[in-house]
LOMARBA-33252 format. One record per residue (C-alpha): residue in one letter; residue number from 1; x, y, z. Coordinates in steps of 0.001 Angstrom, whole numbers. Layout:
<resn: a resi: NUM east: X north: Y up: Z>
...
This chain:
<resn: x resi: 1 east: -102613 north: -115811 up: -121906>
<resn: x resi: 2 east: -102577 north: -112615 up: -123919>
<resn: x resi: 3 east: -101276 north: -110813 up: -120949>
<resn: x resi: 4 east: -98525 north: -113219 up: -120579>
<resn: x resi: 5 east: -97545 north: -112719 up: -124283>
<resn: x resi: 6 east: -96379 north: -109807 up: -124600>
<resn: x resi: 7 east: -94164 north: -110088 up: -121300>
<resn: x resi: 8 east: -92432 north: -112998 up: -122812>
<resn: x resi: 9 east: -91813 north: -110460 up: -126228>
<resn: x resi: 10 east: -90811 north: -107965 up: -124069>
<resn: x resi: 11 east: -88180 north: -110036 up: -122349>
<resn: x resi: 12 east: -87061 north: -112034 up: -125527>
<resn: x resi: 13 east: -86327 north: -108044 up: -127142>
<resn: x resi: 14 east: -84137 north: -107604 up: -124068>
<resn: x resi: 15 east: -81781 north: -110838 up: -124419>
<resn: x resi: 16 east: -81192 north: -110141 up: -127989>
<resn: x resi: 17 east: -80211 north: -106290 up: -127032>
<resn: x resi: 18 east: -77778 north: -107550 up: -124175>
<resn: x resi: 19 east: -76468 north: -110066 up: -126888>
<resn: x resi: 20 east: -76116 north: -107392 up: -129124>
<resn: x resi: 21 east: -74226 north: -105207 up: -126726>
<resn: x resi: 22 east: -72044 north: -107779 up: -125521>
<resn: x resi: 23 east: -70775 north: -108652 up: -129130>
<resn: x resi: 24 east: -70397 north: -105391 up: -130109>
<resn: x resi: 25 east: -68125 north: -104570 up: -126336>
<resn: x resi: 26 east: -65801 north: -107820 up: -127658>
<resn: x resi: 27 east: -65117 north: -106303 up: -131079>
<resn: x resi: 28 east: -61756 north: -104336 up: -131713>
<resn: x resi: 29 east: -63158 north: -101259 up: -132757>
<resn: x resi: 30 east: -65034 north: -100781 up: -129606>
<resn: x resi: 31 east: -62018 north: -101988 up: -127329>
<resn: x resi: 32 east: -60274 north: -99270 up: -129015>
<resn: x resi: 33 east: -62352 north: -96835 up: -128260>
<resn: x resi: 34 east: -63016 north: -97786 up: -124871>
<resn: x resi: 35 east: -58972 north: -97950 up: -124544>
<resn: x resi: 36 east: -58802 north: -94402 up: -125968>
<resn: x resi: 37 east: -61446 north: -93193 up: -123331>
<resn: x resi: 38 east: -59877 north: -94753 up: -120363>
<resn: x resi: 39 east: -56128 north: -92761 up: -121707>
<resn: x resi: 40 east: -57962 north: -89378 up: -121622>
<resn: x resi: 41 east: -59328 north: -90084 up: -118110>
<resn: x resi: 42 east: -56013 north: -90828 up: -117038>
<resn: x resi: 43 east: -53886 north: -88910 up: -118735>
<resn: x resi: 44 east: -54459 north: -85477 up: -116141>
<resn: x resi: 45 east: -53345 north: -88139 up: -113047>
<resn: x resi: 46 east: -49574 north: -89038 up: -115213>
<resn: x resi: 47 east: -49353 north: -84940 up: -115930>
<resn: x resi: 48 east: -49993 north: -84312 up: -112402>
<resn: x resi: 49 east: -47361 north: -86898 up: -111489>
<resn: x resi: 50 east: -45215 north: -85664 up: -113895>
<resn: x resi: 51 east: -45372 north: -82122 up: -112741>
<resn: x resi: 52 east: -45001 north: -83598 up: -109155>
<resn: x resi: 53 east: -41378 north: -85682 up: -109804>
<resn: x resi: 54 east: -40473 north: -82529 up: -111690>
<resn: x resi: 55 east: -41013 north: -80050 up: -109154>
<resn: x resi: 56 east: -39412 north: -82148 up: -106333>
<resn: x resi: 57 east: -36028 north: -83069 up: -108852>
<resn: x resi: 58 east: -35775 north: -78634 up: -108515>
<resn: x resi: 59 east: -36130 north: -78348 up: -105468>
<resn: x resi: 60 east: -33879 north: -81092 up: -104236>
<resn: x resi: 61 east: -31525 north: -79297 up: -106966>
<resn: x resi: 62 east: -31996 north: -75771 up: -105406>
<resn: x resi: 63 east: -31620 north: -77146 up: -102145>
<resn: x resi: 64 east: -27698 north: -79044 up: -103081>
<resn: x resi: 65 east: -27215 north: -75710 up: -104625>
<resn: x resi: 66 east: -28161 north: -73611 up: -101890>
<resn: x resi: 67 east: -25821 north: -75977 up: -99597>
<resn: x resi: 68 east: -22833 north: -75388 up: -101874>
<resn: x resi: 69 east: -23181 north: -72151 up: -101859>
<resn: x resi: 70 east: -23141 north: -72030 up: -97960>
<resn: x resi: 71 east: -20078 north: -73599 up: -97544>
<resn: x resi: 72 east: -17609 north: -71109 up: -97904>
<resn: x resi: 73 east: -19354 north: -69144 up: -95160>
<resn: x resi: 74 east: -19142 north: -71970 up: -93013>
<resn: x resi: 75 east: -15819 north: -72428 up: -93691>
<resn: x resi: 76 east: -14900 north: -69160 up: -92582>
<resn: x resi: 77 east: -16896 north: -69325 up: -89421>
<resn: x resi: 78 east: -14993 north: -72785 up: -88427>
<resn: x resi: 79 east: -11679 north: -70572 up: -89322>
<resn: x resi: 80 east: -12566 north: -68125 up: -87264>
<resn: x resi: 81 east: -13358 north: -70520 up: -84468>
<resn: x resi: 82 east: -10216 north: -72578 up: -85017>
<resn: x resi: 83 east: -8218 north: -69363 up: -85184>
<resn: x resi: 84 east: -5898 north: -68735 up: -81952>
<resn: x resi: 85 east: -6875 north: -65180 up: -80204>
<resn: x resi: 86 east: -4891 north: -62766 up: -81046>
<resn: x resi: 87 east: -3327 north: -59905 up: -78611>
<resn: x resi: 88 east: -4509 north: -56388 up: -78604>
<resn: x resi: 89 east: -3510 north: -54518 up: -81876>
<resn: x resi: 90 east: -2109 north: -50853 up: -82297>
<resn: x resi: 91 east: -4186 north: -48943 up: -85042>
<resn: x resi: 92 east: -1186 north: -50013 up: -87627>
<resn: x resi: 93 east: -1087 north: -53377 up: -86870>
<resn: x resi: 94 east: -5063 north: -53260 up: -86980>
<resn: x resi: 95 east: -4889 north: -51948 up: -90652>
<resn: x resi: 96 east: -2341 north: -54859 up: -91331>
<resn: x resi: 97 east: 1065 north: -52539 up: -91563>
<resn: x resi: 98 east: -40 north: -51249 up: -95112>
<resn: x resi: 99 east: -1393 north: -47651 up: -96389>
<resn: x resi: 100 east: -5265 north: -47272 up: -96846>
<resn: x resi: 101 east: -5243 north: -47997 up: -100277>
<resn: x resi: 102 east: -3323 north: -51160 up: -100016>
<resn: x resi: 103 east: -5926 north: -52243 up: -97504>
<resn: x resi: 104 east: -9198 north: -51301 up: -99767>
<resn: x resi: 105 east: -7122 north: -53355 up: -102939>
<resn: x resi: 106 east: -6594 north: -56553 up: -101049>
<resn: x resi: 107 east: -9886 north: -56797 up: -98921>
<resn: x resi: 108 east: -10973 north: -56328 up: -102642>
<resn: x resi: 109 east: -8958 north: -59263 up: -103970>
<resn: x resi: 110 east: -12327 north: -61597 up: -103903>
<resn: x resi: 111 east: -13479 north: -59641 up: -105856>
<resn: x resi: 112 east: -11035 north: -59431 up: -108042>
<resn: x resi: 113 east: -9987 north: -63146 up: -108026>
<resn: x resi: 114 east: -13046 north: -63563 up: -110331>
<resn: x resi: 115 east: -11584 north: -61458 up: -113483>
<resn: x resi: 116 east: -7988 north: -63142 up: -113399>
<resn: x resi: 117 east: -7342 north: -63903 up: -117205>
<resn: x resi: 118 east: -7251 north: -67963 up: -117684>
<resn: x resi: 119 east: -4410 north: -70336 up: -117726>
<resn: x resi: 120 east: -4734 north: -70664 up: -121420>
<resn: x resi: 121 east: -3943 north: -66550 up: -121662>
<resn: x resi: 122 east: -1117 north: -67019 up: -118931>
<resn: x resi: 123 east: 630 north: -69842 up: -120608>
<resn: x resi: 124 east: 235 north: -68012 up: -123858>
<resn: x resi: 125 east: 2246 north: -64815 up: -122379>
<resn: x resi: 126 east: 4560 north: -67526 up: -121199>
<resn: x resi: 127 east: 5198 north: -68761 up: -124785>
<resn: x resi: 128 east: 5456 north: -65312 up: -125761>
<resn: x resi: 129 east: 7803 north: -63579 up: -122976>
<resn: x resi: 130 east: 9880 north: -66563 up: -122444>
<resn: x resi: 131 east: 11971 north: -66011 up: -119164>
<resn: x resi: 132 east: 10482 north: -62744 up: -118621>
<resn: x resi: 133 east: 7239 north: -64240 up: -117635>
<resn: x resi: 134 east: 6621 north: -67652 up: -115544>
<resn: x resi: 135 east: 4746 north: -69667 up: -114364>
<resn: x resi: 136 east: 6206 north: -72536 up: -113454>
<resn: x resi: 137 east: 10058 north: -74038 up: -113852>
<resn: x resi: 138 east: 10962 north: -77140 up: -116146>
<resn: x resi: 139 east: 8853 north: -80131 up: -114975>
<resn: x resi: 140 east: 11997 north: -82368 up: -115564>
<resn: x resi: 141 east: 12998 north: -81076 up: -111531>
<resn: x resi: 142 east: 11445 north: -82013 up: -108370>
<resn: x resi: 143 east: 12082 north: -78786 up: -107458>
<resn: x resi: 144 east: 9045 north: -76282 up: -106038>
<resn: x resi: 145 east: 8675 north: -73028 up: -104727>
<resn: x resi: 146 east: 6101 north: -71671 up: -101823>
<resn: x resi: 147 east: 5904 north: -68235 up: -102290>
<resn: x resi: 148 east: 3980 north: -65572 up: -100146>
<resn: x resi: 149 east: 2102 north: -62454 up: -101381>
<resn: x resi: 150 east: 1367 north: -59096 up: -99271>
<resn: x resi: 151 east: 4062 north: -59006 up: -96821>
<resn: x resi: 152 east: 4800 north: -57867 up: -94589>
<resn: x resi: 153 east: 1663 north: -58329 up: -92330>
<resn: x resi: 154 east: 2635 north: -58158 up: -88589>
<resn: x resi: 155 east: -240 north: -60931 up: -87693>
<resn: x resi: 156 east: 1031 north: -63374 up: -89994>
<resn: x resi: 157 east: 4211 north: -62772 up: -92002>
<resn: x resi: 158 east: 5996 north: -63783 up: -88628>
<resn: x resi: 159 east: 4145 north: -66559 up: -87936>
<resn: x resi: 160 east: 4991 north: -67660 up: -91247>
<resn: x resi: 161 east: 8559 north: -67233 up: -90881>
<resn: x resi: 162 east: 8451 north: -69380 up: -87686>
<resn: x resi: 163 east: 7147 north: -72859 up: -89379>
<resn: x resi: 164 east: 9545 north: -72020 up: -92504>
<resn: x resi: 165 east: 12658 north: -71857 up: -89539>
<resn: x resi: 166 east: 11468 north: -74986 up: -87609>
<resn: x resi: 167 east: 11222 north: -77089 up: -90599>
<resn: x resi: 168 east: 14389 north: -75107 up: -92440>
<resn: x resi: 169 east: 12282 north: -74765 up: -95385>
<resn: x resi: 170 east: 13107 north: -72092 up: -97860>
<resn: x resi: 171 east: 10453 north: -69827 up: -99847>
<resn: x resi: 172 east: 9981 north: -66902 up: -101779>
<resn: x resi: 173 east: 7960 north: -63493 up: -100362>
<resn: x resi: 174 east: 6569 north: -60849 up: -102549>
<resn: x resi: 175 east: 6707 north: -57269 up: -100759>
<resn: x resi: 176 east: 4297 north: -54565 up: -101207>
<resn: x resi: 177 east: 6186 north: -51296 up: -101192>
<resn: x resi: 178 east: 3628 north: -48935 up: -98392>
<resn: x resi: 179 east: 3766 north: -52251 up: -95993>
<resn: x resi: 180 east: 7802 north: -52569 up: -95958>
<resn: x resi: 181 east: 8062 north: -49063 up: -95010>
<resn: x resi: 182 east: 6112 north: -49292 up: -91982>
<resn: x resi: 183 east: 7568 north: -52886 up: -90533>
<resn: x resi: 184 east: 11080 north: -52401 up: -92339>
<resn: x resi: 185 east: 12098 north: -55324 up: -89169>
<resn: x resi: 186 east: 9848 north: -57807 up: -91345>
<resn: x resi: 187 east: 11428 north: -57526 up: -94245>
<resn: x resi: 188 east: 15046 north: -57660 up: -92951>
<resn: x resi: 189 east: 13961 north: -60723 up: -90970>
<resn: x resi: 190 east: 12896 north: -62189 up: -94071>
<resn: x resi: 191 east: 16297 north: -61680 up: -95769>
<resn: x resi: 192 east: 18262 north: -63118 up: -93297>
<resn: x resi: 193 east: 16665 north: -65884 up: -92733>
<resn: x resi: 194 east: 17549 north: -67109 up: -95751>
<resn: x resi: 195 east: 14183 north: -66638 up: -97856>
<resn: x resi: 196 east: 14251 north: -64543 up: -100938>
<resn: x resi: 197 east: 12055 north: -61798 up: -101802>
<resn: x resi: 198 east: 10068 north: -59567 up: -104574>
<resn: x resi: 199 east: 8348 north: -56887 up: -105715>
<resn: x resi: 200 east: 4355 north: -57173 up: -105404>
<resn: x resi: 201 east: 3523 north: -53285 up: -105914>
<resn: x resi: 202 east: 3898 north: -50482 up: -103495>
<resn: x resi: 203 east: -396 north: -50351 up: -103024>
<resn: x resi: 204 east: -1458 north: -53657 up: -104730>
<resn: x resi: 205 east: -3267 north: -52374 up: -108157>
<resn: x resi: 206 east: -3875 north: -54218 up: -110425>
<resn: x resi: 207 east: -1686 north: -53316 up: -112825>
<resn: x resi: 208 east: -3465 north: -54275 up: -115847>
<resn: x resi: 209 east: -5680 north: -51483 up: -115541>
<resn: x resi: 210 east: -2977 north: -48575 up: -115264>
<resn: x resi: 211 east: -1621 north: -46339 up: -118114>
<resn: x resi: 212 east: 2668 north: -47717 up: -118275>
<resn: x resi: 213 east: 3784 north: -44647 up: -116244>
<resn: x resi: 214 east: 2157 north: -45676 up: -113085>
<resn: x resi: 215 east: 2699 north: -49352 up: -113607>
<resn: x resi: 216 east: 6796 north: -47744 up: -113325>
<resn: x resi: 217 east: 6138 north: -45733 up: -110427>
<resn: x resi: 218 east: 4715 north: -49006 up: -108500>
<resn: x resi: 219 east: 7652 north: -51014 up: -109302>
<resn: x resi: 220 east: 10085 north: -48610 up: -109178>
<resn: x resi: 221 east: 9018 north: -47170 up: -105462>
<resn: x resi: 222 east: 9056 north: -50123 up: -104104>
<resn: x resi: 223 east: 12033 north: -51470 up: -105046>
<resn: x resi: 224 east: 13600 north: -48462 up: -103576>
<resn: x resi: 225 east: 11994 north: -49100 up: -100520>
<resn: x resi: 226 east: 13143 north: -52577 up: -100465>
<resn: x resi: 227 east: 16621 north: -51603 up: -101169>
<resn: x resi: 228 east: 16892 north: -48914 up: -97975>
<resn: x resi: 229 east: 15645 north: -52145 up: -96069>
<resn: x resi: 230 east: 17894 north: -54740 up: -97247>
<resn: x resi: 231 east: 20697 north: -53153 up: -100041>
<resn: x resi: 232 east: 19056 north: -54381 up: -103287>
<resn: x resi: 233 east: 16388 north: -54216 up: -105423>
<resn: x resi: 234 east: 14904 north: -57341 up: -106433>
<resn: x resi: 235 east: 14616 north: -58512 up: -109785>
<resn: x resi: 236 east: 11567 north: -60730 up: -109717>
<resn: x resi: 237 east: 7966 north: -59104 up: -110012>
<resn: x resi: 238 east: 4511 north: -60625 up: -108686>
<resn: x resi: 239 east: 1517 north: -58656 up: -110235>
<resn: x resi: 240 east: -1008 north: -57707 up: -107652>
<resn: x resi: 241 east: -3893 north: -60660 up: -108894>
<resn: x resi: 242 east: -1475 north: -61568 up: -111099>
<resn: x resi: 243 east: -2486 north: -59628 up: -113795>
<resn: x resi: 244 east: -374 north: -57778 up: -116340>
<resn: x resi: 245 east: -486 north: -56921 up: -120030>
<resn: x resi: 246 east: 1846 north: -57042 up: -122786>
<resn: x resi: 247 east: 3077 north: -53189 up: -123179>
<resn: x resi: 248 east: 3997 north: -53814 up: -119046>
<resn: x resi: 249 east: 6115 north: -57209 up: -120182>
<resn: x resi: 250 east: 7742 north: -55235 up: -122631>
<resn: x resi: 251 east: 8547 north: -52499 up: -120345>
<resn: x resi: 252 east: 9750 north: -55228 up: -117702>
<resn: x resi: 253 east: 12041 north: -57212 up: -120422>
<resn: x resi: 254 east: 13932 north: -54137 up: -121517>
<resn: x resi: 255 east: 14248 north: -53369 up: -117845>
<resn: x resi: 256 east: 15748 north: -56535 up: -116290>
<resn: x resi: 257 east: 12954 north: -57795 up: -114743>
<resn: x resi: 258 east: 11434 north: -61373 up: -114378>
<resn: x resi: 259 east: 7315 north: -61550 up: -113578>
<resn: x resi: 260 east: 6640 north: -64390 up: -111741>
<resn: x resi: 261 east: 2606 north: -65876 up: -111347>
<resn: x resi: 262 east: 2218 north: -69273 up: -110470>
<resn: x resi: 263 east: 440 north: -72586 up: -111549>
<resn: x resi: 264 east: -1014 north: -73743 up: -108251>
<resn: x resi: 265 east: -3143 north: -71842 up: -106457>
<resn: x resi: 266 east: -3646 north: -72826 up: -102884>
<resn: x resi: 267 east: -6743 north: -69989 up: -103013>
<resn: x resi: 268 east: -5975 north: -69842 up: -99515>
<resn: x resi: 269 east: -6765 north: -65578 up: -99753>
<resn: x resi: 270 east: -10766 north: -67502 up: -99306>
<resn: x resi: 271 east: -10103 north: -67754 up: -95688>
<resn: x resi: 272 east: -10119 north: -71606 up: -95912>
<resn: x resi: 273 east: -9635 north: -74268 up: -93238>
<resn: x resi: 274 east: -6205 north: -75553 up: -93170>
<resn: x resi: 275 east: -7711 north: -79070 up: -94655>
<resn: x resi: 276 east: -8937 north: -77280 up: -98289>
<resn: x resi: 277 east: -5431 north: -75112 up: -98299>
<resn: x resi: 278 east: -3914 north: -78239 up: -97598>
<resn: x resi: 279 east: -5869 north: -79891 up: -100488>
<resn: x resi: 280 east: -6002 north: -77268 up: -103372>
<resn: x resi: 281 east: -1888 north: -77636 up: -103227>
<resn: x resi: 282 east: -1700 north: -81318 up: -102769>
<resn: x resi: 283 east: -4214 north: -82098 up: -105783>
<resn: x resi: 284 east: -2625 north: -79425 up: -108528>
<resn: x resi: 285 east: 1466 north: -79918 up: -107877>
<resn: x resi: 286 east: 3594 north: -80812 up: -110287>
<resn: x resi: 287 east: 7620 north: -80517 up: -110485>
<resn: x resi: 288 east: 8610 north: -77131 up: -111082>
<resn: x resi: 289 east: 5703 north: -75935 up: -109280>
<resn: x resi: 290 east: 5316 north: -72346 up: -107792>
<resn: x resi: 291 east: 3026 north: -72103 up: -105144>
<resn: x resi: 292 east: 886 north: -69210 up: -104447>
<resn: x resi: 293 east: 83 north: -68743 up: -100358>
<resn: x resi: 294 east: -475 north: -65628 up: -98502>
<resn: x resi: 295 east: 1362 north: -64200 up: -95434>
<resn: x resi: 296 east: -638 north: -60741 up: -95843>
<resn: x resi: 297 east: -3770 north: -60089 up: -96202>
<resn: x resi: 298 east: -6200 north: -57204 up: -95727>
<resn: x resi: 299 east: -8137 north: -55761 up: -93001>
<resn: x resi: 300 east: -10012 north: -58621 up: -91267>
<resn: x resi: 301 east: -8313 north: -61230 up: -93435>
<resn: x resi: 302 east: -8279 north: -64374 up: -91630>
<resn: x resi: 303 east: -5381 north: -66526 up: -92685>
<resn: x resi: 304 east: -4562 north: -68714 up: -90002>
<resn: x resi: 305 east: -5381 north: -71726 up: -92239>
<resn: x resi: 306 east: -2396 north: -71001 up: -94210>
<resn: x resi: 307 east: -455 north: -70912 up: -90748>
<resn: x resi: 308 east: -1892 north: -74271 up: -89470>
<resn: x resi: 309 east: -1578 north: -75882 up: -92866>
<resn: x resi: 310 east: 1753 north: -74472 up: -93728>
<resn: x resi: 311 east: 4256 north: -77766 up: -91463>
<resn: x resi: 312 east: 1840 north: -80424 up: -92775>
<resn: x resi: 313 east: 2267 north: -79195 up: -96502>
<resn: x resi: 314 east: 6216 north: -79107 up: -96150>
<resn: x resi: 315 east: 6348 north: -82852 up: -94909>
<resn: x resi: 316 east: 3391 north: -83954 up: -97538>
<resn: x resi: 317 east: 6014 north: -82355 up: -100226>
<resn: x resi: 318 east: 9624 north: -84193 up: -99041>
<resn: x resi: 319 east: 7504 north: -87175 up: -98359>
<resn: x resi: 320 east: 6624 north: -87282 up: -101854>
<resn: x resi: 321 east: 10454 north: -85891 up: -103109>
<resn: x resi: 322 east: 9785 north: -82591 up: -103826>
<resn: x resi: 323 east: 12569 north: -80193 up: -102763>
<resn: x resi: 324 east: 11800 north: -76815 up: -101817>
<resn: x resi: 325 east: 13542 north: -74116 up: -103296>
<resn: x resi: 326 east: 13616 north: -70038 up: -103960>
<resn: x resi: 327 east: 12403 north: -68712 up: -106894>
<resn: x resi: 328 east: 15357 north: -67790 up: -108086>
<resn: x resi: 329 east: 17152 north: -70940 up: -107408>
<resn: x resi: 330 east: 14400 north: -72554 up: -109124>
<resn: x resi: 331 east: 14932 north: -70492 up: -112064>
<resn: x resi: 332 east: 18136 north: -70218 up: -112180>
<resn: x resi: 333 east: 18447 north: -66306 up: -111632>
<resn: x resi: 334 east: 20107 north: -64428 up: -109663>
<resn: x resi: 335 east: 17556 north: -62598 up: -107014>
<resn: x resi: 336 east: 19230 north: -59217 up: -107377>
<resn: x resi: 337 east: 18397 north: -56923 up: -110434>
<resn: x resi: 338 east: 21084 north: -56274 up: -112826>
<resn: x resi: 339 east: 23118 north: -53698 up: -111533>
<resn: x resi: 340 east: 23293 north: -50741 up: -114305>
<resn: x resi: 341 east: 19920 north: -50879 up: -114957>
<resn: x resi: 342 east: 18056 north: -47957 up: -115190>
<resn: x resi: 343 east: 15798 north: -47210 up: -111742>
């Protein structure tokens, strides 16, 4: 029996400890605790998680930017592809009928396209140089006007010329001086066909960054060389990129000239599809519109999207009651500079 006691003791200690204990586990205090414990175990697995869904949301990001930015490349290649083959070329009509600097400006104009001043600056010098500088006509007209920079090009300006013919549609053509002296035909074609044309520099500058005397010599050489071709010199300007300062504006006012930019920008220059030329017009026109295309374009320029896209753009506009006009009829000025002006 006295071995048995203390066996019994011992066992009656250890029920009232386990009562203890299990008490003590029900209380709130110890819940807490044990609450707080099982967070901090956890908590590393939800950071890792976190870090996990984070890392995937960049790279999914990276990855739909990456994609974006691939798409103009594509683009081009499916161009290219879509593009008809062209014949052999001489050296001049390889260089796109313009002078070496003309060439290095527009295979530059990507480039350049990035640093044109915004619409808010434009329409400011619009409000400021009223009728010497436009961009658009009154938007009380269904009247627009297609115009075409960096003519003439031999590999485009007459393909061009044959959807405006087939669909009698009239439009506006902006010359650069060193290109109408080598494919004078081009630019009397354009004339009598009925289109009307302009000045777009002699070797494409941009103007904005030349002292006033050579900004002159620009215009003023090429409108002589456009009135050898065709017996005047045109009144209406087109800055190379559009871009053009105020000193120039004044110089052009007091002169008799008109600058012309535009207010829908078919950003065909890209080397788009004929779908997204198609598209940048479609979405941004407006009555009184000028539209900027290109029948030009610079050494291994590929603008055969403007081509394709040029008949389906013509019936999208008279199916939706736009007429197609000149500049100058849209404007209401004659074509020809003021004759007495000083050259």
């Amino acid at each position: 029996m006295n071995i048995k006691k203390p066996s019994m003791l011992r066992r009656c200690i250890a029920c009232g400890w386990c009562a203890v204990l299990l008490f003590s586990a029900s209380s709130p205090a110890v819940q807490a605790d044990a609450a707080q414990q099982r967070s901090r175990l956890t908590a590393p697995a939800t950071a890792l998680q976190a870090v996990a869904a984070q890392t995937a949301h960049e790279t999914a990001l990276a990855g739909a930017m990456r994609t974006e930015e691939e798409k103009p490349r594509a683009d081009i290649v499916r161009t290219m592809r879509e593009a008809p083959p062209s014949a052999p070329q001489t050296a001049d009509e390889t260089l796109a009928a313009g002078d070496p600097p003309a060439e290095r400006a527009m295979a530059g104009e990507r480039r350049q396209a990035r640093k044109r001043p915004s619409g808010g600056n434009w329409t400011e010098l619009q409000r400021r140089y009223r009728g010497v500088f436009v961009l658009w006509a009154s938007r009380k007209s269904m009247r627009v006007a297609l115009t075409f920079d960096d003519v003439p090009d031999p590999r485009y300006t007459p393909l061009v010329l044959d959807v405006l013919k087939r669909k009698k549609a009239p439009a506006t053509f902006f010359v650069v001086g060193s290109r109408a002296k080598k494919h004078p035909a081009l630019v009397r074609r354009i004339v009598a066909e009925g289109h009307a044309v302009g000045n777009h520099s002699y070797d494409h500058p941009d103007l904005s960054r030349l002292p006033l005397s050579a900004v002159k010599r620009q215009i003023e050489k090429t409108g002589s060389e456009i009135r050898r071709t065709v017996g005047f010199t045109p009144r209406f300007i087109r800055p190379p990129y559009g871009e053009i300062g105020a000193a120039q504006l004044e110089w052009a006012k007091e002169n008799g000239y008109t600058v012309v930019n535009w207010d829908v920008d078919s950003s065909d220059w890209r080397q788009l599809p004929p779908s997204r030329v198609f598209g940048n017009v479609t979405r941004s026109v407006r009555p009184g519109s000028i539209i900027l295309l290109h029948a030009g374009g610079g050494q291994g320029q590929n603008l055969y999207g403007t081509v394709k896209a040029l008949p389906q753009l013509i019936d999208w506009l008279r199916m939706k009651h736009y007429e197609l006009v000149t500049v100058p009829e849209l404007l209401g000025l004659p074509e020809r500079r003021e004759p007495g002006m000083p050259d």
